[in-house]
Structures are given as structure tokens and as C-alpha cells.
C-alpha positions in Angstrom: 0.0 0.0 0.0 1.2 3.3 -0.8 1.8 5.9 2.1 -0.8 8.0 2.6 0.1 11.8 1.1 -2.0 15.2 1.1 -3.9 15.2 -1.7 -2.3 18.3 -3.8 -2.9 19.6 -7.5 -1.2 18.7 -10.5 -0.6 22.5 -11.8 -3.0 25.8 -11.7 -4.9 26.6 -14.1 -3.5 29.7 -15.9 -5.0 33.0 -14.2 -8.5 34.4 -14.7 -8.9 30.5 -16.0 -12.3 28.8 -14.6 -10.5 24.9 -15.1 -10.2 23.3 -12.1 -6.7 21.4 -11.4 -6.4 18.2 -11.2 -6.1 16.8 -8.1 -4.0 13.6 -6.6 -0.9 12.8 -4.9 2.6 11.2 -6.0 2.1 7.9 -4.0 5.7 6.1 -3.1 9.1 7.7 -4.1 9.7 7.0 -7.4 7.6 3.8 -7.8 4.5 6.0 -7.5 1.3 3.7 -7.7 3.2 1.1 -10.4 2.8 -1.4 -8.1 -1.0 -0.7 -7.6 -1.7 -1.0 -11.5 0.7 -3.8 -11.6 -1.0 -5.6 -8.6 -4.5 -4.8 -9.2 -5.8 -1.8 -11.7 -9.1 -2.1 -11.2 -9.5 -2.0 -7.7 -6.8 0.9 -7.9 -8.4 3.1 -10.2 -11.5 3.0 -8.7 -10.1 3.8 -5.4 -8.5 6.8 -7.6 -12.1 7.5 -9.1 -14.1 7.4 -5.5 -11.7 9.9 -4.2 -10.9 12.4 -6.8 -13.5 12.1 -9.6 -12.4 11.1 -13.3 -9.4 12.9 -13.8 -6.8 12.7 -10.9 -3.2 12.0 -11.0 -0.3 10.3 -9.3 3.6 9.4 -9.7 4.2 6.5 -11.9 7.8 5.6 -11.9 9.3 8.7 -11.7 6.9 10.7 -13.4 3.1 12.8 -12.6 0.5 10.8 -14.6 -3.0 12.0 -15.3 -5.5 9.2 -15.1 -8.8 9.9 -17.1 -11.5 7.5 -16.6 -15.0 7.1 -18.1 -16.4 7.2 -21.7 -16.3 10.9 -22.1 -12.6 12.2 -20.3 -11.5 9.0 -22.8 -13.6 10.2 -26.0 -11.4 13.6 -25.4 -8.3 12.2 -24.9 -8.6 9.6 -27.2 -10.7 11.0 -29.9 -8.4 13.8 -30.0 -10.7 16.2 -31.8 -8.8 19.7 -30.7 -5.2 17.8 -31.7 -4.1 18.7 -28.3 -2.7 15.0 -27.7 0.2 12.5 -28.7 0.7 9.0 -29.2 4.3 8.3 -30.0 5.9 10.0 -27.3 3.9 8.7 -24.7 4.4 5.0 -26.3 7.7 6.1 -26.4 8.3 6.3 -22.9 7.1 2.4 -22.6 8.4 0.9 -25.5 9.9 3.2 -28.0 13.6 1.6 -27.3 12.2 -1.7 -28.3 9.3 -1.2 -30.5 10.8 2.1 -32.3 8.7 4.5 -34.9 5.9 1.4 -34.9 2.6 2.9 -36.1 1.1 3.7 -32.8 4.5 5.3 -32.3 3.7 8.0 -35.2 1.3 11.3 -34.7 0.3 13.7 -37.4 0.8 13.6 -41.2 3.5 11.7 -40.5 1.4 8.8 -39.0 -1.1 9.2 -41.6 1.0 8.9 -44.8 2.5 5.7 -42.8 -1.1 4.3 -42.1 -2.1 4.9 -46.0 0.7 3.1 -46.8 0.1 0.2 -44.3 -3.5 0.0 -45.2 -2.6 -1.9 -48.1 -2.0 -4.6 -46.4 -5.5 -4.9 -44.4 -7.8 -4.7 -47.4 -10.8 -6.9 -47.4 -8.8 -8.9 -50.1 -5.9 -9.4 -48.5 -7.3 -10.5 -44.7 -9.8 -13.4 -47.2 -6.1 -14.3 -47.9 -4.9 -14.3 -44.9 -7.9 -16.4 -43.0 -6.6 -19.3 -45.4 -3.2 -19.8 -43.9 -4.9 -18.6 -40.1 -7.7 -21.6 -40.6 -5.0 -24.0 -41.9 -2.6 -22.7 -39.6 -5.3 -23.3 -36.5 -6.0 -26.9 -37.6 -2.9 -28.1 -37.2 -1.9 -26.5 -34.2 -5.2 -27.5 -32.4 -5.1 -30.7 -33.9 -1.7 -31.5 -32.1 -3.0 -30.9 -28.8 -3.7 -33.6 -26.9 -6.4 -34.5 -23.5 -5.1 -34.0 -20.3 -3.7 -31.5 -17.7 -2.6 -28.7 -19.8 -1.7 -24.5 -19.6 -3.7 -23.2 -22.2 -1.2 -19.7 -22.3 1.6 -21.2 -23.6 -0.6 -23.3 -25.9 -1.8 -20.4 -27.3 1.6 -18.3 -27.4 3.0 -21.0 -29.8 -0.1 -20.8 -31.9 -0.2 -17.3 -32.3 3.8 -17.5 -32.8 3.2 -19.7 -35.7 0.9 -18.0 -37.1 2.7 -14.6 -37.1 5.4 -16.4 -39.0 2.8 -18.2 -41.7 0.9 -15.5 -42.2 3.2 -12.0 -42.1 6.3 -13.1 -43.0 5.8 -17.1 -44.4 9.3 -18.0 -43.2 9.8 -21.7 -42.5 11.7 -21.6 -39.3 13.0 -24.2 -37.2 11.6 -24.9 -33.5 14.5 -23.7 -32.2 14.7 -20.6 -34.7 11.0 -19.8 -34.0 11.3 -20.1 -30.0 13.8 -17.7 -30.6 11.7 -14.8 -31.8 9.2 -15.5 -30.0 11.6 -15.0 -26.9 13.1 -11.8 -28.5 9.2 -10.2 -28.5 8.7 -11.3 -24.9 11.8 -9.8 -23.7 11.1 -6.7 -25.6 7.3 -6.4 -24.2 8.5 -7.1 -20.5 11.3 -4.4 -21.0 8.3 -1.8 -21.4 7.1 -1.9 -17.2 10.9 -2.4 -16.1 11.5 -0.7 -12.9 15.4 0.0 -13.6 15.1 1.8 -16.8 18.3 1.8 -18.0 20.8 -1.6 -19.1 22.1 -3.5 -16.6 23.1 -6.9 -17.7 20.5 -9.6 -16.8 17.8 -7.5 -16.4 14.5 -6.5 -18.2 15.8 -3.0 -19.8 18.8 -4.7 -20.9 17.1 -8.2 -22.4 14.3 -5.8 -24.1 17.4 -3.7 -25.9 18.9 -7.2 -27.2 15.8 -8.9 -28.0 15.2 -5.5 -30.3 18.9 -5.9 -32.0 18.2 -9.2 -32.5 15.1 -9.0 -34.4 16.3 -5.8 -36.7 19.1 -8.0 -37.7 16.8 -10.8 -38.3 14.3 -9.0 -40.6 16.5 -6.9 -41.9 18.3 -9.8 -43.5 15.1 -11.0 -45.2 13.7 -8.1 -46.9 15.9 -8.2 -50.1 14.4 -12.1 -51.3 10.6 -10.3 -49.6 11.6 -6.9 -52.0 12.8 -9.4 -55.0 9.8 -12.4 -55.3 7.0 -10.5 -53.4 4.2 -12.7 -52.2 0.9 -12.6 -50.3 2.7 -12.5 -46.5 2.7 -9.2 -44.7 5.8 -9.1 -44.8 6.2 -9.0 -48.9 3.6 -6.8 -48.8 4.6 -4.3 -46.8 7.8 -4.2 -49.0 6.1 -3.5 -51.8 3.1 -1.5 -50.8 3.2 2.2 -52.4 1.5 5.5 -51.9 -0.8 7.0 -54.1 2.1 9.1 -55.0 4.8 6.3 -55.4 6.6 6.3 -51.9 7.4 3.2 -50.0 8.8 2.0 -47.3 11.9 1.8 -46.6 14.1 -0.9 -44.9 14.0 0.7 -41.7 10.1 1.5 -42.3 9.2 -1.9 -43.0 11.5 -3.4 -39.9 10.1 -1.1 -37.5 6.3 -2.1 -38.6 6.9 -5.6 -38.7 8.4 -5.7 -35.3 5.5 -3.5 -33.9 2.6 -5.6 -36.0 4.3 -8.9 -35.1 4.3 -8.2 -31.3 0.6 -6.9 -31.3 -0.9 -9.9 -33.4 1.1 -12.2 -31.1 0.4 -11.5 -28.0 -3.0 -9.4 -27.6 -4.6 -12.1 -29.8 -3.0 -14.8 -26.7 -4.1 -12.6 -24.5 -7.6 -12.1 -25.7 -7.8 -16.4 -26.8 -6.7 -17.0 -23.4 -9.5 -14.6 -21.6 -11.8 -16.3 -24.2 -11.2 -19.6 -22.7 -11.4 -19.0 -19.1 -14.6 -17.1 -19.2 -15.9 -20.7 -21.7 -14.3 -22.9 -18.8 -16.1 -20.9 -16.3 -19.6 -20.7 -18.0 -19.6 -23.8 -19.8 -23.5 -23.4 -21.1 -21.6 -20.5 -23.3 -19.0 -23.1 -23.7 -21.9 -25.3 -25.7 -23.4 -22.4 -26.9 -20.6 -21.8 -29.1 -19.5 -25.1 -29.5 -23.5 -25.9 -31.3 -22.9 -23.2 -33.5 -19.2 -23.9 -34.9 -20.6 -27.7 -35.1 -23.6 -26.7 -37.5 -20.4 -24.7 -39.5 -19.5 -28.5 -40.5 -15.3 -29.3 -40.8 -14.6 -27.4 -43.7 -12.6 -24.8 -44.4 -13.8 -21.1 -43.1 -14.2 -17.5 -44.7 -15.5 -14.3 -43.0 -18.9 -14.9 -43.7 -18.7 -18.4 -41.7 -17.0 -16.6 -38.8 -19.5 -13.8 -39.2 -22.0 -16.4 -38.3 -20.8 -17.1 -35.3 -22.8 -14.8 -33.5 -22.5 -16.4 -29.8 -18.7 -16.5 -30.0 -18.9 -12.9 -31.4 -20.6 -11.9 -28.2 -17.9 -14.1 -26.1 -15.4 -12.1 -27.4 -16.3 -8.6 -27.1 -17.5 -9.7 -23.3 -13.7 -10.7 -22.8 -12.3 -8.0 -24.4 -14.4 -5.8 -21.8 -13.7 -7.7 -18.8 -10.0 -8.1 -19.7 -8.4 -5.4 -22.8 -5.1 -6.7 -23.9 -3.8 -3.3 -23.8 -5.0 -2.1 -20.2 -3.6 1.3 -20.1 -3.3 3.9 -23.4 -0.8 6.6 -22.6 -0.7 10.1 -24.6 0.9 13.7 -23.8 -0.3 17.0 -24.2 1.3 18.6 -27.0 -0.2 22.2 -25.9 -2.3 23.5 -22.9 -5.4 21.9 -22.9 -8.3 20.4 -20.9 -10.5 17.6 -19.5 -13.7 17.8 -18.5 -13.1 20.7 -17.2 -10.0 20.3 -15.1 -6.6 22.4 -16.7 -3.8 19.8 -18.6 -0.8 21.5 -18.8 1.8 20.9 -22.0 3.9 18.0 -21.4 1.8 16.4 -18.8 1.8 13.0 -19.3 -2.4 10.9 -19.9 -3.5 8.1 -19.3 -6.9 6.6 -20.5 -7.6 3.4 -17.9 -9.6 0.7 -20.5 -9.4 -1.8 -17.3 -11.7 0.4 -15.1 -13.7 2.3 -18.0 -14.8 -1.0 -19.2 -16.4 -1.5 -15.4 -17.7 2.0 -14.4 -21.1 0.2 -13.3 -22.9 3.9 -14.3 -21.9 2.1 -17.6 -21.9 -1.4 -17.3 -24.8 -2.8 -15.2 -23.2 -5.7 -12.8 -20.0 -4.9 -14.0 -18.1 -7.7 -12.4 -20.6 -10.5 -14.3 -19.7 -12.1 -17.4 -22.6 -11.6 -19.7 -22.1 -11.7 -23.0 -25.6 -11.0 -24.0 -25.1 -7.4 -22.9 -23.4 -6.7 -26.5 -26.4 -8.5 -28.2 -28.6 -7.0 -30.5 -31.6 -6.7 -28.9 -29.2 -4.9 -25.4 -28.0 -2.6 -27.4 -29.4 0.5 -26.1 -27.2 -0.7 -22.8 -24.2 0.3 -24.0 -24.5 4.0 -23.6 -21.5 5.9 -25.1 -18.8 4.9 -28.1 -16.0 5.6 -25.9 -17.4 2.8 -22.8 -15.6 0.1 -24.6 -12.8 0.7 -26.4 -10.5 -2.4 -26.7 -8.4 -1.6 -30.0 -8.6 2.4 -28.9 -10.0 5.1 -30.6 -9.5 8.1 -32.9 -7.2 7.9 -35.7 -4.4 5.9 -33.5 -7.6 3.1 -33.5 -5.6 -0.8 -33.7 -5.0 -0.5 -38.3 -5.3 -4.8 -37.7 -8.8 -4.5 -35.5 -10.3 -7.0 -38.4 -7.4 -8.8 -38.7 -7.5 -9.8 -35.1 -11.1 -10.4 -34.9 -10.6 -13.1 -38.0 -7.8 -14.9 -36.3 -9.1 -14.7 -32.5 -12.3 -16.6 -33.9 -11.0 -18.5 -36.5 -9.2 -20.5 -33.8 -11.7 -20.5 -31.3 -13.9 -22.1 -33.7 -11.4 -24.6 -34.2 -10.6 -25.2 -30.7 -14.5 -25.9 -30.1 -14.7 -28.0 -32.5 -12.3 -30.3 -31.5 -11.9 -29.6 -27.6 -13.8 -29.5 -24.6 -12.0 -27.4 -21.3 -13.2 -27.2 -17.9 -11.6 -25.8 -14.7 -12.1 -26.8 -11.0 -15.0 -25.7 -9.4 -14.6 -22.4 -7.8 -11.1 -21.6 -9.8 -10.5 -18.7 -10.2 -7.4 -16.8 -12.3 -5.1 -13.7 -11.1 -3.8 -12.0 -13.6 -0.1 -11.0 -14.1 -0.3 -7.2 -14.9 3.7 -6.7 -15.3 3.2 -6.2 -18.5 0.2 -7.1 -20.3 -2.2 -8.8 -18.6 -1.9 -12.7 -18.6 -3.0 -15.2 -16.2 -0.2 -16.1 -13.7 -0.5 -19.7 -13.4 -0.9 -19.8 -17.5 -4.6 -20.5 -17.3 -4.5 -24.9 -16.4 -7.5 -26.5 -17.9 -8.6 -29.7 -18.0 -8.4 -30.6 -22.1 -11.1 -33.5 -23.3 -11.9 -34.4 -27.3 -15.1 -32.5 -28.1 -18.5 -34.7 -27.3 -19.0 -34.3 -31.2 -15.3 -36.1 -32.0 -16.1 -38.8 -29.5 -19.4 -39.7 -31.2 
């Protein structure tokens, strides 16, 4: 627990101004309130929201952060309609040594020239390509699990891993070549929330900055055969994709999105499978619910408009999303002098928009805490009161460029999975969730795998 401090304002508002400050306090000496969000952000932030309203702050290693929370302080911050707010330097602060000038990392024209240009390769033609490798890609891997005790996270990491490497950059690596990336982009992720900020051997800062050399170098050296044959990958695509004025990438452009893109389709899709399946383990009439409908899909091969008939396991997912957003926190600075509801944000000051506690404001969310899926059905609707009350790939312009890309794959193998599988937990289980980084269950999520009651017919 953090030592109790006065409660004090961030900074005035200028004078004659009728903006209120914001008000907080800096929590522990340099750790601030890291370990709160790290421990447990939802009971923090609405501790943070009872006392001081929806725009407070606090220290956050080393640093004031302003905490916005609710649909409206996030549709200003996020929405960004004055342009008073930036994404890359905020990102930067987490991840910019390891993920550097990725496309969340960009503001401005500059972002949006890179964004046309990335576009190209999330056109409604080229993710109907893509599904084809994901569906095969998700057969196989499912296919190879087998009954038992096993830890669905891992499970899922390698699926997602191989995936990535089918579908954006169809190398044919090795197991030991593709354990090594994906160790490079776990180092490089966990380097993001490191506590010692700076590299000293054998620690996260330090393993993050290798991880990152490791996978320029390895990239880097495959772009002239990607650049020379083309193909349908990402990867090939991305080297070839031009503006409408003829600019393209460069090598350094097309490293530093594939290393950005690889790590987001890796692990917020495990991150989002996983949550899938321990909300299914714990409700297991959805479990069946969903399970009916990929059934009545028969085995064959899947396109959007199969997966778009999935409506219960469309629900599932947007209910898991809510309860648990991949990305839990989305940081941007004040470019200029600006406000928030009404309280003053100076220049510089450093924002944060909470997705773990907006997506549970019960003013919002009616029994919050409940995993109800049907709340996103049609006919509930008129629940879900405001745009910006769940917002799980962000908003504005900076909104996730691979939102339908992710949707496709997260469902493509869950349909798989139910096909084939049936997962249970023990009564009363319940997970905790690792929030050092992004959020993942700490025991890896242990299920109890069965073949499907349809396979054992």
C-alpha cells in the first residue's frame, strides 16, 4: 500500500482560468502507484475514481501521470478532436527503445502517410487471404493438442507465434529458430514496465534492448528475397506497398512495422484467446453455446462470412475483451495546454486513459463484475450507452490498423478449438492476472483438455 500523502494539484490553471486542477498525490518515491496498477488496476483506479472524480493523478515511476476514466474524459483524450494529444511520445516512454517508430508510435501527417501506406496490407482482399493460412494454420496446431492437464497460455503463445510467421512473413523456421523470436518479443514487451530503466546486464531493460537488435538483424536480412519475389505475407507486402504518389517504405520502415505488428498480433490475440477460454471454462453453457454453433459450421474450411455467423462466440469475445483489454492502459501527452472535463492539462503532462476500469464503471456497465455476453447482443444494445465505454483496440485515428485482422484470427481458432476440444476448470477456480506487462493469467490458465462430445461420437 502506498503511504498515505495530502492530496495536492497537479498545476494551476492559468490565471482568470475557470478549469479546475487536477487533483492527486505522487504515492511512493519514485515507484508511485506502479505497483498498484501492476497488482491490481481495477481495484486501484476505482479507489483513484471514489476519491478524486475522473481525472486525478499520481507518480508513476518517476513521473506525474494524469489518469482519465470514463467514456467521455477517454472520448477527449482519445478521440483527440482539438489535436491537443500525442501517441508516439507517450508510447515512447514504454516501448519506444524496443518497438521504435511502430505505427502507434507515429502522430500527425506523419502517421497518416504511414497508415495509408500500411492500409494496403489490411484490405478486405488481402485478410480473405490471410484467413486461409490462419484456418489451416489453426487446424494443425489445435489438432496436435492432446487430452489432459494442460496450460492453455503457452498453448496459445505457440499458436499465435506460428501464425505470425505463416501468415506476415511465411518463413519456414525451425523450433528452435521460432522459439527464438518469439523469446526476442517477450523480452522486448516485458522491457516496457521495467522498474530499472536503464541496461544493466541480466535485467528486463537490458534483455528488451537485445531482443530488439536481434530481431532488426533478423528481418533486416530477409527483406531483399521479400523486396525481389514478393508474395501474399505481410511481410512481402509491406515491402512493396506504395502511396498514391509512389513512396514506399523503406528498410528501416518496413522493420520497424513488422516488429511493432508482429508483437501486437502475437500477444494481444493470446491474450484475448486465453480470456476467451477462461470465461468458456467458467460458463460452460456458453461453452456449448458456441461449441452448437461452430458444429452446425461442419469441418470445412472457413471464410469471414462463416466466422461472421458465429454470433454467440462474437458476443464471447467482445464480453472478454471488456472484462479483460489486452492493452489495459493507453498513454498520450499533451502537445499544448489543454483540458478535460473541465479540469486544466498542462503541456507535457503526461495521460493516461484506464480501459481496465472504463470498461467496469457500473454507471456504464450494469453488474460490471458478471460475465454476460448477452449485454453486446442486439436486442441490449441500447445498454451500452456511449462509443468511448468500450474501447478495446482504442480510438480516434491511433484506432488498432489490424482491429479485423485480429477479430478473424481470434475466432477462426476458437472455432477450431470448439470443434475439436472440450476445457473445464475446477469448481470455484478462479485466475489472477499477471499485470507486469500485459495482462496474462499467472498460473498460465490450467484446464482440463477433453476431445469434443461431437469427436467422440
Amino acid at each position: 500500500m502506498a503511504r498515505r500523502t495530502a492530496s495536492s494539484s497537479l498545476a494551476p490553471a492559468p490565471s482568470g482560468s475557470a478549469l479546475a486542477p487536477v487533483m492527486g498525490d505522487p504515492g511512493l518515491p519514485y515507484i508511485g502507484y506502479a505497483l498498484h496498477t501492476m497488482w491490481n488496476p481495477i481495484r486501484h483506479f476505482r479507489r483513484r475514481y471514489d476519491q478524486y472524480g475522473p481525472v486525478s493523478w499520481g507518480n508513476f515511476l518517476g513521473r506525474p501521470i494524469v489518469s482519465v476514466q470514463g467514456p467521455e474524459a477517454a472520448q477527449v483524450v482519445l478521440g483527440n478532436r482539438e489535436k491537443a494529444f500525442a501517441s508516439g511520445p507517450a508510447w515512447d516512454y514504454f516501448i519506444g527503445p524496443f518497438f521504435e517508430r511502430g505505427i502507434m508510435l507515429l502522430d500527425s501527417d506523419e502517421h497518416l502517410r504511414h497508415r495509408r501506406i500500411m492500409q494496403q496490407a489490411f484490405t478486405r482482399e488481402r485478410l480473405a487471404g490471410y484467413l486461409e493460412y490462419i484456418d489451416q494454420s489453426a487446424r494443425r496446431g489445435i489438432d496436435a493438442w492432446r487430452p489432459g492437464r494442460r496450460t492453455l497460455l503457452p498453448l496459445f503463445r505457440r499458436l499465435t507465434l506460428d501464425m505470425a510467421l505463416d501468415v506476415f512473413l511465411a518463413l519456414d523456421l525451425d523450433r528452435a529458430g521460432s522459439h527464438r523470436v518469439e523469446r526476442a518479443f517477450e523480452d522486448a514487451v516485458r522491457a516496457g514496465l521495467a522498474l530499472v530503466r536503464f541496461p544493466v546486464p541480466g535485467l528486463r531493460w537490458s534483455r528488451g534492448l537485445k531482443a530488439r537488435r536481434y530481431l532488426v538483424d533478423f528481418l533486416t536480412g530477409h527483406i531483399p528475397a521479400k523486396r525481389d519475389r514478393g508474395g501474399d505475407d505481410l511481410f512481402a507486402v509491406l515491402c512493396g506497398a506504395r502511396s498514391e504518389d509512389g513512396e514506399r517504405f523503406s528498410d528501416t520502415d518496413v522493420v520497424n512495422h513488422m516488429i511493432f505488428v508482429l508483437m501486437a498480433a502475437h500477444d494481444t490475440s493470446t491474450i484475448a484467446l486465453t480470456t476467451m477460454a477462461y470465461y468458456l471454462a467458467r460458463h460452460p453453457e456458453w461453452q456449448e453455446r458456441c461449441r452448437d454453433r461452430s458444429l452446425a459450421l461442419g469441418d470445412g474450411p472457413v471464410d469471414s462470412a462463416a466466422l461472421d455467423a458465429l454470433t454467440e462466440l462474437d458476443l464471447v469475445l467482445r464480453e472478454s475483451l471488456r472484462l479483460c483489454p489486452p492493452v489495459p492502459l493507453l498513454p498520450r501527452i499533451a502537445v499544448r495546454d489543454t483540458e478535460v472535463l473541465g479540469h486544466h492539462i498542462p503541456a507535457g503532462t503526461f495521460v493516461g486513459v484506464t480501459a481496465f476500469s472504463n470498461h467496469r464503471l457500473p454507471e456504464h456497465w450494469p453488474d460490471p463484475e458478471r460475465f454476460d455476453p448477452e449485454r453486446f447482443a442486439v436486442a441490449r444494445r441500447t445498454e451500452i450507452t456511449h462509443p468511448y465505454s468500450w474501447f478495446p483496440f482504442g480510438g480516434g485515428v491511433h484506432k488498432c490498423i489490424g482491429m479485423h485482422f485480429a477479430n478473424l484470427q481470434i475466432k477462426a481458432v476458437m472455432h477450431q478449438m470448439l470443434r475439436t476440444h472440450a476445457w473445464s476448470v475446477p469448481e470455484g477456480y478462479t485466475w489472477r492476472l499477471d499485470m507486469s506487462t500485459l495482462p496474462v493469467p499467472r498460473d498460465g490458465l490450467p484446464v482440463t483438455l477433453r476431445p469434443s462430445p461431437a469427436a467422440v461420437r
